[in-house]
N, C-alpha and C positions, 0 to 999 in steps of 0.2 A: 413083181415090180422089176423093172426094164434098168440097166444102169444109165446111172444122168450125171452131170455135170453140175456144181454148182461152187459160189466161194464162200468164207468164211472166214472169222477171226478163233484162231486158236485158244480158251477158253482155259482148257488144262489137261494135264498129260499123267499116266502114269505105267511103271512100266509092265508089262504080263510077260508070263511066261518066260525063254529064253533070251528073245532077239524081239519080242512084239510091243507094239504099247498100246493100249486104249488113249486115244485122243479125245476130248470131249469142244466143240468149236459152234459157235452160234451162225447159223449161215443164211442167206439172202432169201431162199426160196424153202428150206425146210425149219428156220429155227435154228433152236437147239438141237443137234444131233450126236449120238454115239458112233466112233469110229474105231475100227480095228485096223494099225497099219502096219502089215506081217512084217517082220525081217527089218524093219525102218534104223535096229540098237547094232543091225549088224555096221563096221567098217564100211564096208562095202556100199553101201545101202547111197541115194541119188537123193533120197525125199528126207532124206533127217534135216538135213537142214531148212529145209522149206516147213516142217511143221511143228517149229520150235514155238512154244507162249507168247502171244501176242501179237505174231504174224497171219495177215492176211491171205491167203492161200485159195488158189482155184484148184478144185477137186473133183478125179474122176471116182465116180463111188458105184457100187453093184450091192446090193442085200444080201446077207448071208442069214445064219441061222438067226443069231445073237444079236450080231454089230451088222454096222453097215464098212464093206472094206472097201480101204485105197487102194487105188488101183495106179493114179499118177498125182504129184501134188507141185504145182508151180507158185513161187512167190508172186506176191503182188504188191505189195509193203511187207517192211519187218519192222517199220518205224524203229531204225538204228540210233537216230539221236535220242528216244525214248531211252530202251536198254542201254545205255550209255551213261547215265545220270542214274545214281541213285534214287533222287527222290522222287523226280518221272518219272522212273520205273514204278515204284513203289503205290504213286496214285494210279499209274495207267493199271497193276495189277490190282487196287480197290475196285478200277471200273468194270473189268473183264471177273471177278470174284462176285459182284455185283449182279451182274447181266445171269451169270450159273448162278446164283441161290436164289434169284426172285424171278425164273422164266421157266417152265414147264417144257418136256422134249417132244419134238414132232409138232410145236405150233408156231406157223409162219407169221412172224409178225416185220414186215419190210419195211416198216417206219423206225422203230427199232434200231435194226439194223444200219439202215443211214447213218442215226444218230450216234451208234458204238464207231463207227467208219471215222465220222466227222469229229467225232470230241477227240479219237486218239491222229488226226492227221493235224489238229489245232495246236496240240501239246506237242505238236514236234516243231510246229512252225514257230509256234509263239505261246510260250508258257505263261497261264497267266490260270490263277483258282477258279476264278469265275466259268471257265470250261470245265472245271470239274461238277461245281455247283450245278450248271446249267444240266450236263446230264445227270445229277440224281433227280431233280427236278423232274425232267422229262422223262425218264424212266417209270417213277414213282406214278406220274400222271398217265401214261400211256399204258400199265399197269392196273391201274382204276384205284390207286389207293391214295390220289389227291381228289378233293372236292371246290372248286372255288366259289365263293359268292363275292356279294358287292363290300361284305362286312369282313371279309377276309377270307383266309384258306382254314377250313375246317378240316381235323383230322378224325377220322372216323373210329381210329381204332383206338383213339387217346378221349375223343369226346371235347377235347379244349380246341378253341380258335386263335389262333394269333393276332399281334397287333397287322393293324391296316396296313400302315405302308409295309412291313416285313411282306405281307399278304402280296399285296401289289407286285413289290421285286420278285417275289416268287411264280407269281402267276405271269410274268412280265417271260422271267426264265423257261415256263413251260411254253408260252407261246409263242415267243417270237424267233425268230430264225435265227440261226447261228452267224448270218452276218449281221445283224443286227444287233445281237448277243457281245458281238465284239467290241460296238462301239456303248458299251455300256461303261463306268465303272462305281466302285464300290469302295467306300469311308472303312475304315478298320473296325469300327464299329458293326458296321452293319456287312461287312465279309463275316465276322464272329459270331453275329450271332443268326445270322444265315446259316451259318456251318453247322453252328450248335443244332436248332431246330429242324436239319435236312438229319443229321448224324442223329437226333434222339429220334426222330420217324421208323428210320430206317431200322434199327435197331429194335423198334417196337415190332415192326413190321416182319421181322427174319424171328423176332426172340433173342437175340442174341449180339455178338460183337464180330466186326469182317476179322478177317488174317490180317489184311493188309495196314486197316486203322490201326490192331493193337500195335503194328511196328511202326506206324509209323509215329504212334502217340512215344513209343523208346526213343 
């Protein structure tokens, strides 16, 4: 395999050996990938900043044994007003925690991708839950682990259906476009229990509780 070019969103980081770190980033043309980017913890180093959590980064990559290495990494977004807020940060790392525990590596999924792009360039412009909603939805559906019918959204791993109209905003959420998504809103009621029955799916779904819910439920 030849080296190529591609971007991605920074996903999670941790550090190897002296000066290295395994990057792990969802990107445009391969997925999810593994990255090793040598020397990145040194001072010196031009790409730490560009491949910090959360940032969107264009990547020159070549195959090695293991990993696949950087070779140059430019910003492309760091969505700043994000990391700046606490509690945007906090959802924008639910959504990127998200995207690693429910996506497999090496499978290019470019709709995806969009949708990780779009939900965190939304949250920077115009905070608002409903763009958080709207990507579990769409994730969950693009995924194969939403079913809709006329009677509602069936969950396949729980075996119960929800009420109709929840049904309806839901399916509304997976289908329709993110500018359309915006002129939507939502009664505190029904942001609630949206919430609830996307967060009990999901959690069915993984087994388990995200990092980012249990902080942000503190």
């Amino acid at each position: 395999m030849r080296a190529f070019k591609t971007e991605g969103i920074i996903l999670k980081r941790k550090d190897f050996g002296e000066a290295d770190r395994i990057i792990t980033a969802f990107t445009l043309h391969r997925g999810k990938i593994s990255i090793i980017a040598k020397g990145v913890r040194r001072i010196t180093s031009r790409r730490a900043g560009n491949v910090e959590l959360l940032n969107r980064v264009q990547m020159f990559l070549y195959p090695g044994k293991q990993f696949l290495n950087l070779t140059e990494a430019t910003s492309l977004d760091t969505y700043q007003k994000i990391k700046e807020d606490l509690t945007l940060s906090t959802y924008a790392y639910h959504i990127i925690e998200l995207v690693d525990k429910l996506t497999a590596e090496n499978q290019e999924n470019r709709s995806l991708y969009v949708h990780l792009v779009e939900v965190l360039k939304r949250l920077s412009e115009n905070p608002r839950q409903i763009w958080i909603r709207a990507f579990e939805a769409k994730i969950l559906s693009n995924l194969g682990f939403f079913s809709f019918d006329s009677f509602g959204v069936k969950l396949p791993h729980t075996g119960g259906v929800i009420d109709r109209h929840l049904g309806i905003l839901m399916e509304n959420l997976q289908k329709l476009s993110w500018e359309e998504i915006g002129k939507m809103s939502l009664d505190e009621k029904q942001a609630l229990e949206l919430e609830r029955v996307l967060r009990y799916h999901i959690e069915r779904v993984l087994e388990g509780t995200l990092k980012a819910r249990k902080f942000l439920r503190k």
